[in-house]
N, C-alpha and C positions, 0 to 999 in steps of 0.2 A: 512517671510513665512506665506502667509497663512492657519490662522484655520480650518483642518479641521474637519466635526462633525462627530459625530457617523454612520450617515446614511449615509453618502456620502463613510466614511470607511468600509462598511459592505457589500456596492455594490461594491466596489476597489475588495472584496472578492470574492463576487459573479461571477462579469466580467472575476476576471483572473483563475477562475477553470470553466466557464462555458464550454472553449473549450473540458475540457476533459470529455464533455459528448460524444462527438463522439467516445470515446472509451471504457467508463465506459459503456454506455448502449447495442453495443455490449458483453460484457463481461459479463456483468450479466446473458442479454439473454442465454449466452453459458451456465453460468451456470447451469440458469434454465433446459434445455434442458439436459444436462449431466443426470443433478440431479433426475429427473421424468424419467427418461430411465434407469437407475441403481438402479429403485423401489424405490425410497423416494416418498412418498407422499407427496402433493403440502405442507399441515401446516407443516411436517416437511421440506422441500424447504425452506421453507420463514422464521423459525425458522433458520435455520445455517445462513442463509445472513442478519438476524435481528441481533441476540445473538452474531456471529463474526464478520461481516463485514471485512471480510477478503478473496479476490478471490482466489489470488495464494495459502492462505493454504489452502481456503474448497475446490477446484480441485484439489490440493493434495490429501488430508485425504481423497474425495472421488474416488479418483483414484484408490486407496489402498485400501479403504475397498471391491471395486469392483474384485481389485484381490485376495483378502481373502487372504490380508498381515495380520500377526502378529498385535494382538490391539496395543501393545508397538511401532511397527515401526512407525505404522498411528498414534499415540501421539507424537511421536518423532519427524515424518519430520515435521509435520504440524506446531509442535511448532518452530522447526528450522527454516522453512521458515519463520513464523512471528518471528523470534529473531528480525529481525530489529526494530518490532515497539517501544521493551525496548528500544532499540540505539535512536529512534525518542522520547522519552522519557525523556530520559536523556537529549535528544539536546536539546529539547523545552522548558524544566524546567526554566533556570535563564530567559529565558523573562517571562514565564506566572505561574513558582511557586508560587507565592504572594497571587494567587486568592485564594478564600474560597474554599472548601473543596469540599462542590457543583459543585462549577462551574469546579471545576478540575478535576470531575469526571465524567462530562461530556466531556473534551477536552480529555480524558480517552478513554472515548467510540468511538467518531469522528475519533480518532487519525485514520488515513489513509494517504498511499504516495499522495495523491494530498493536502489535507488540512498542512502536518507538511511540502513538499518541498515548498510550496507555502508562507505559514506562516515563515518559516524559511529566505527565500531570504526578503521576505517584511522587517520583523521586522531589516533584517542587512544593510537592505536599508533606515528605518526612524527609527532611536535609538532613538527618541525622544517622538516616541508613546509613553503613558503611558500604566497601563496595561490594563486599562479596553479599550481603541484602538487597543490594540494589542489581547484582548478575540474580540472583535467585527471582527476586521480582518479571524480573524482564524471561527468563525462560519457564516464567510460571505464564507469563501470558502468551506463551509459545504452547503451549501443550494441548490447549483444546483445539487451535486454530490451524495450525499448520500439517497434523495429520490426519485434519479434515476436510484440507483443499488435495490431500493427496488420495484419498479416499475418493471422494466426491466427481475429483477428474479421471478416476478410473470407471468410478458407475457411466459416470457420460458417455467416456469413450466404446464401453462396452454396449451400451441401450443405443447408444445416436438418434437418430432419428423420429424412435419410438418413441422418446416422449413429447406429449404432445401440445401444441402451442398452447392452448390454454394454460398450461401452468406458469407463460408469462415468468421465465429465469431469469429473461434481461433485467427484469426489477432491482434485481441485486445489485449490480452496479451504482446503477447512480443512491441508491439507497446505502451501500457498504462509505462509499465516500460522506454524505452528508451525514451520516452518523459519525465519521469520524470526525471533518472539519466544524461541522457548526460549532461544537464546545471550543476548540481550539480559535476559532475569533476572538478573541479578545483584547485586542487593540489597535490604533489606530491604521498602524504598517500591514496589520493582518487584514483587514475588512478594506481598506483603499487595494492590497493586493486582489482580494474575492472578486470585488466590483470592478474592474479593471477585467481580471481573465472574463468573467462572465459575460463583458458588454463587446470587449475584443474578437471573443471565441464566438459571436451570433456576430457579428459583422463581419468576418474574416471567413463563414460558414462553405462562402462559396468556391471555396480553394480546392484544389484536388488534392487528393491522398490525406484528408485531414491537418491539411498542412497552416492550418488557423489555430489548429489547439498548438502548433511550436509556437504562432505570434504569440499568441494568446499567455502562453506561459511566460516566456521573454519578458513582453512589455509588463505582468502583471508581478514578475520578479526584483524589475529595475523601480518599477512603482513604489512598492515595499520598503525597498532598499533605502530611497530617498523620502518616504515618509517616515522611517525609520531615523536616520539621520537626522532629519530636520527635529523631530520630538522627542529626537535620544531615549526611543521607546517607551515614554512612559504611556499609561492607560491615557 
């Protein structure tokens, strides 16, 4: 096999999250647009998508403050909806725990579903990287993605309302996730978790504050967990 170097690994990065700028850059824009519409001012815009980087929870959390939900609820979902990225956490750990303290706190901050789904299939594809291959990989798929959701939610913040619905942004959302999740199915704990949130989150719809996507996650977490166990995860 040949050697590959650091650069060559960090474009591998690059190449395979650039597709999801066609979604992420919608997405942001959405954001922005929401966010300068519902009176945030542009440095605060650009402060929530710097400071979280996180879409589905700061369109949550500003969902909710726009409904003048309860401050505890808008802490609650928003944090629930990012539960996953502890779980993306915890996965990424035994490849890239090792690093310095530094550098892990930056794959801390990065941590988002295209860089940890992306990082995650590579690194169970070449067990051989070491770690500093496997740090290069991971902020190789940082590089398209993440100065384009910051980009993206300045254009919004700055145009607002002028662009116009027809260009249908919300797309991006539920499209940025099933691109990410459908390859990640792959087994029993995984697909008993999907069908669970899915049938929970339409039954639970009628809750206020979207407070069915927290069942929703919960019961579709503990699902998992115990199909997990009982099959000792295999496919």
């Amino acid at each position: 096999m040949a050697t590959e170097t650091t650069n060559s690994i960090f474009w591998k990065g690059a190449r395979d999250a650039a597709p999801f700028i066609l979604v992420i850059g919608p997405f942001a824009l959405l954001f922005g647009v929401v966010a300068t519409e519902a009176g945030l001012e542009i440095a605060a815009t650009m402060s929530f998508s710097i400071f979280v980087i996180a879409g589905a929870a700061q369109l949550t959390a500003l969902q909710l403050l726009v409904d003048q939900a309860p401050t505890v609820i808008v802490l609650v979902s928003a944090l629930a909806v990012n539960l996953r990225m502890a779980m993306y956490s915890a996965s990424i750990t035994p490849y890239l725990g090792a690093a310095p303290l530094w550098q892990r706190a930056l794959v801390a901050y990065f941590i988002v579903d295209q860089s940890y789904a992306l990082s995650v299939l590579r690194y169970e594809q070449n067990r051989h990287w070491n770690l500093a291959q496997r740090l290069t990989y991971y902020f190789g798929t940082v590089a398209p993605v993440i100065p384009m959701w910051y980009l993206c939610t300045l254009v919004g913040a700055l145009l607002g309302g002028s662009i116009p619905d027809s260009f249908a942004l919300d797309f991006a959302v539920p499209i940025t996730f099933l691109a990410l999740i459908t390859p990640m199915v792959r087994t029993p704990a995984h697909l008993a978790a999907a069908l669970v949130s899915i049938t929970v989150a339409l039954a639970f719809a009628f809750l206020p504050y979207n407070l069915g996507l927290l069942v929703a996650g919960i019961l579709a977490m503990a699902t998992g967990a115990e199909v997990e166990r009982r099959t000792g995860g295999s496919p």
